[in-house]
DSSP file (Angstrom, degrees, kcal/mol; ACC not computed):
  #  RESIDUE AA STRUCTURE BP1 BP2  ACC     N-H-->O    O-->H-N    N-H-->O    O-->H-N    TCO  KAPPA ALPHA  PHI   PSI    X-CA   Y-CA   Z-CA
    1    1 A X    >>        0   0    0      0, 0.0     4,-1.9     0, 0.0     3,-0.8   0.000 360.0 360.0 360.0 -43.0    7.3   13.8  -96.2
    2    2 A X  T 34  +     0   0    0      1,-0.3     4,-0.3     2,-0.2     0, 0.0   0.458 360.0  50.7 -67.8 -14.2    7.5   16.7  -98.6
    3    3 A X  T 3> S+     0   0    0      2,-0.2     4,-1.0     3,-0.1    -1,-0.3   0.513 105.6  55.3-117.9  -6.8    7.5   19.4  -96.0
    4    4 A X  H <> S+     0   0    0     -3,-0.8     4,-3.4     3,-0.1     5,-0.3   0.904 113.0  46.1 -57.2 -47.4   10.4   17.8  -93.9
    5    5 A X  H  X S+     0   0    0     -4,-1.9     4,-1.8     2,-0.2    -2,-0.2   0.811 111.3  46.8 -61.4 -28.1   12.0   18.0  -97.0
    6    6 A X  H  > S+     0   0    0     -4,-0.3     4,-3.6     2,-0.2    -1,-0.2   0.734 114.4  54.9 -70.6 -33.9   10.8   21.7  -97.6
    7    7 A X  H  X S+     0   0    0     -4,-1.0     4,-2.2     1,-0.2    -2,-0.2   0.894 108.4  47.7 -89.5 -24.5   12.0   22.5  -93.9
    8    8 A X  H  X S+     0   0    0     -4,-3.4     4,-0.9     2,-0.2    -1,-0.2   0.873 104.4  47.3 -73.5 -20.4   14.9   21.4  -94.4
    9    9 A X  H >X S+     0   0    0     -4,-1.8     4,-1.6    -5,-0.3     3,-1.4   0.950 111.7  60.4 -78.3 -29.8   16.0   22.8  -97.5
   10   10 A X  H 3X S+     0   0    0     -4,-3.6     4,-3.6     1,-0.2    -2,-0.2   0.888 107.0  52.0 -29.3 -45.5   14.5   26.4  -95.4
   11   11 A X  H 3X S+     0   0    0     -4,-2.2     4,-0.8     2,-0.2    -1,-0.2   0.839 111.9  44.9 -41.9 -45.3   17.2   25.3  -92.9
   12   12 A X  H <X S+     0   0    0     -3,-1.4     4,-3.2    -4,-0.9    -2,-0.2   0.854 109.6  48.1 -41.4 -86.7   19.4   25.3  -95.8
   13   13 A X  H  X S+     0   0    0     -4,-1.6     4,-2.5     1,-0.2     5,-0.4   0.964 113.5  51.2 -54.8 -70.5   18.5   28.4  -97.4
   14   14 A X  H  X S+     0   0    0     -4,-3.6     4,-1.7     1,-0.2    -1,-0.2   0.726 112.4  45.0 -60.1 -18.8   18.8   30.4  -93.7
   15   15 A X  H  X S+     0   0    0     -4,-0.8     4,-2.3     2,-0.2    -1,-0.2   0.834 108.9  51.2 -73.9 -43.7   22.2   29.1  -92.8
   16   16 A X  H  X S+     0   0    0     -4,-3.2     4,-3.5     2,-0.2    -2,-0.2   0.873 114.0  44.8 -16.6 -65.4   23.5   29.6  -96.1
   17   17 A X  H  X S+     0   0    0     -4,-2.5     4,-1.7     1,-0.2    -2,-0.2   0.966 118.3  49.9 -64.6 -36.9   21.9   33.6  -95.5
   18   18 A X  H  X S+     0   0    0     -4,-1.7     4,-1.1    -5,-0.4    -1,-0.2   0.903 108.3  50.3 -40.0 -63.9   23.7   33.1  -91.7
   19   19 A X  H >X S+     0   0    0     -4,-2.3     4,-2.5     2,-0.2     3,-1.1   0.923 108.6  52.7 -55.5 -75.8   27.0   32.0  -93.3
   20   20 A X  H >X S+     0   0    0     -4,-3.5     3,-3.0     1,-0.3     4,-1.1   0.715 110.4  43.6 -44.6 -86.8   27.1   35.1  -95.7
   21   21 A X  H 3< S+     0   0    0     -4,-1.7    -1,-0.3     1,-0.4    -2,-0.2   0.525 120.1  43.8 -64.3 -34.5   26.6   38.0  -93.1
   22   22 A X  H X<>S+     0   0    0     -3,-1.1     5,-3.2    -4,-1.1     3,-1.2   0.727 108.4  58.0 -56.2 -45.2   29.3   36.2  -90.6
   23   23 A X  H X<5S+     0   0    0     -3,-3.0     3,-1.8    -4,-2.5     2,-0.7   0.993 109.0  48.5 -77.6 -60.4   31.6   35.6  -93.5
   24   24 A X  T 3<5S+     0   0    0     -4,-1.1    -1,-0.3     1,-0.3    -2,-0.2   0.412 109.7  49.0 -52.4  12.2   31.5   39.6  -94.1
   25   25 A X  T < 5S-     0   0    0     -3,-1.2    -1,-0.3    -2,-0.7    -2,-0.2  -0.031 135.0 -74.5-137.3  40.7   32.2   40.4  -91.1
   26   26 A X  T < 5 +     0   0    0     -3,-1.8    -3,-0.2     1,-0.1    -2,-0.2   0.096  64.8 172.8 116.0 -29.4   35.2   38.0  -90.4
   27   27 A X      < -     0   0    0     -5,-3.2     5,-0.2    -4,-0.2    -1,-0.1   0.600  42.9 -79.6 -37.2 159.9   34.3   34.5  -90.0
   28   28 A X     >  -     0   0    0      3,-0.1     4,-0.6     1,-0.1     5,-0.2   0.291  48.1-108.7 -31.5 177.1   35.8   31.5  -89.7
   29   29 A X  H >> S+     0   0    0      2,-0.2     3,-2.1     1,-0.1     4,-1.9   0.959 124.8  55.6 -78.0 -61.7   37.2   29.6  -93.5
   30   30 A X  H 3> S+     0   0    0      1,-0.3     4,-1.8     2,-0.2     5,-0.5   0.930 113.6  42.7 -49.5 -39.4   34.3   27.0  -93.0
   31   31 A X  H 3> S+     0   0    0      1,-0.2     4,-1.3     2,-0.2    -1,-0.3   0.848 115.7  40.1 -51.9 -29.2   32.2   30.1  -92.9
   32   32 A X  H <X S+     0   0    0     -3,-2.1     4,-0.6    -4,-0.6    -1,-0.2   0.605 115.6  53.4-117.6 -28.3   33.4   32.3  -95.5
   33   33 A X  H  X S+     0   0    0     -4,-1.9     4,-1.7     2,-0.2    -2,-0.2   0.899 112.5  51.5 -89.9 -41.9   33.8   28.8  -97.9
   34   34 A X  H  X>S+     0   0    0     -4,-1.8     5,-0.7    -5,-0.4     4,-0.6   0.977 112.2  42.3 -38.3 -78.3   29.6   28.3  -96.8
   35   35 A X  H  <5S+     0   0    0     -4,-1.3    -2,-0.2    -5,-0.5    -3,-0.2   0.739 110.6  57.5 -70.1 -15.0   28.7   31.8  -97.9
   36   36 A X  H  X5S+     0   0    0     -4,-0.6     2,-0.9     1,-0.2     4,-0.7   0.886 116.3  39.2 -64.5 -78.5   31.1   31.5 -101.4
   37   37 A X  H  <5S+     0   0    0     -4,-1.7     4,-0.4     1,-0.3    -2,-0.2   0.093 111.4  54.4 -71.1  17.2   29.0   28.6 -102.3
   38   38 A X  T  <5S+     0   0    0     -2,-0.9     4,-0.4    -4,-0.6    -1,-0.3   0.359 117.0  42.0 -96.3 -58.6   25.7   30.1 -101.0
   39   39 A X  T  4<S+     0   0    0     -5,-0.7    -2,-0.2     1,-0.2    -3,-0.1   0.817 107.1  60.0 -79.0  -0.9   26.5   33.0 -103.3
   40   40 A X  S >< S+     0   0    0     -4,-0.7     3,-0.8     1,-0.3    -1,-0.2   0.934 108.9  43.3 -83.0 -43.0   27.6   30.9 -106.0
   41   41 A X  T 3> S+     0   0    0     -4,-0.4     4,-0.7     1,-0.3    -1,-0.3   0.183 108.9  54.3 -66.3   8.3   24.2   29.2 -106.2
   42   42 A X  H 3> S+     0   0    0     -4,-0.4     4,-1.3     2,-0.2    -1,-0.3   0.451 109.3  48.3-127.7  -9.7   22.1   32.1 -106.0
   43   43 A X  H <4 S+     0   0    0     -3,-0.8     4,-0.3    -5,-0.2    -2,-0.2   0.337 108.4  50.8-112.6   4.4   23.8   33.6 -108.7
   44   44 A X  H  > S+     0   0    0      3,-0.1     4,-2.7     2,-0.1    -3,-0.2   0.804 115.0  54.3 -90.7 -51.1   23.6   30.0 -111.2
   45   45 A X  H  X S+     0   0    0     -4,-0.7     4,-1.9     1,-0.4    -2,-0.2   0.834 108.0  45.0 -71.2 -48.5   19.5   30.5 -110.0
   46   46 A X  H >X S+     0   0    0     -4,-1.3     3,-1.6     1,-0.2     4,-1.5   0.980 118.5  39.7 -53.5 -58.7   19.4   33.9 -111.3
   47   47 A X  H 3> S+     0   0    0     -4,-0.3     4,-3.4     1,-0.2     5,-0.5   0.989 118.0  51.2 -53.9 -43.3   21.3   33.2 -114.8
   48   48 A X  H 3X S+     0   0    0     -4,-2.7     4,-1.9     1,-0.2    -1,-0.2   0.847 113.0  42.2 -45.3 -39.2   19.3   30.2 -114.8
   49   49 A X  H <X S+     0   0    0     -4,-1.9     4,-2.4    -3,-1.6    -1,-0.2   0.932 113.5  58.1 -70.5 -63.0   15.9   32.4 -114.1
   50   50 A X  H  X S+     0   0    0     -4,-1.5     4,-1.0     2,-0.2    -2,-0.2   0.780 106.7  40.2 -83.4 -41.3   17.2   34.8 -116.5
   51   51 A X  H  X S+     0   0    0     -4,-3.4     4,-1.7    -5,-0.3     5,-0.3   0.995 115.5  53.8 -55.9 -69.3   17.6   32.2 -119.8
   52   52 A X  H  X S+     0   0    0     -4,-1.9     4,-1.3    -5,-0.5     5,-0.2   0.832 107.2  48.8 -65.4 -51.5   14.4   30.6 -118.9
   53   53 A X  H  X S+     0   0    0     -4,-2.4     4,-2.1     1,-0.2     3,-0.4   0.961 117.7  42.9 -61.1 -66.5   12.6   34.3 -118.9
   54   54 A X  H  X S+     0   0    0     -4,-1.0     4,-0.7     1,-0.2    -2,-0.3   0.924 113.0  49.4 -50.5 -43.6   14.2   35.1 -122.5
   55   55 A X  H  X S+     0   0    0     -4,-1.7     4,-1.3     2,-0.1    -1,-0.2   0.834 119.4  41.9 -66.0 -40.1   13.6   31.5 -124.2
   56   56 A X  H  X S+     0   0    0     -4,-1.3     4,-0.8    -3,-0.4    -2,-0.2   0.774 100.8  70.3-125.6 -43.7    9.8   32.0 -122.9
   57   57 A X  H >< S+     0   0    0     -4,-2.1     3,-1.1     1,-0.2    -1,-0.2   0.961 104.4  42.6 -55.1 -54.1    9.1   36.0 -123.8
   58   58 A X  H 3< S+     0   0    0     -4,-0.7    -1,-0.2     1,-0.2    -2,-0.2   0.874 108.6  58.7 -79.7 -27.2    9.0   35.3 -127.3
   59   59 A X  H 3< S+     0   0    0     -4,-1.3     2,-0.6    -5,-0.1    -1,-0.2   0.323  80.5 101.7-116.0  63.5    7.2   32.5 -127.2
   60   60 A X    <<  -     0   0    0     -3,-1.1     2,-0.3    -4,-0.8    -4,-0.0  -0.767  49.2-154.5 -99.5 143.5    4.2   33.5 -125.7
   61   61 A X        -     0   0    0     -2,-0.6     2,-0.3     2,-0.0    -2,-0.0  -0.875   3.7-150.4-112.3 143.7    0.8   34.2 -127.2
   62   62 A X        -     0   0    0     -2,-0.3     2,-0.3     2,-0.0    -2,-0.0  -0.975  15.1-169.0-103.7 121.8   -1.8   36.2 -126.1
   63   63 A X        -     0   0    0     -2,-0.3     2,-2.0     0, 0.0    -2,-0.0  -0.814  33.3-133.4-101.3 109.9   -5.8   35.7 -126.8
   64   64 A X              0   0    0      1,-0.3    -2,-0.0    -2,-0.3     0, 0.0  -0.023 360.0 360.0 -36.1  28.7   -9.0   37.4 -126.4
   65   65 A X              0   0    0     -2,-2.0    -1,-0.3     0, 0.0     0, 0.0   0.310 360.0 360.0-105.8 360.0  -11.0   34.1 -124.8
């Protein structure tokens, strides 16, 4: 069950990438409205990635074991 679910969000993910390279070079509005919200998410993931790395650098500890 867990790797339909994996292939589909890959489905997801590549249509999304589809949508973006079609929306720059003209596409339809459902295209162009696909590839905003394709770029909108990939740019919440980053901030999101980017808090989560800053919260987590200071507190880590290192030790000699």
């Amino acid at each position: 069950m867990e790797i339909l679910v994996l292939i589909g969000l890959l489905v997801f993910v590549i249509g999304g990438c589809v949508c973006v390279v079609w929306a720059s070079r003209g596409g339809p509005r459902w295209v162009r409205v696909v590839a905003a919200v394709t770029l909108g998410l990939g740019e919440a993931l980053r901030a999101m990635d980017r808090r989560s790395r800053r919260s987590s650098s200071g507190s880590q500890s290192y030790s000699d074991d």
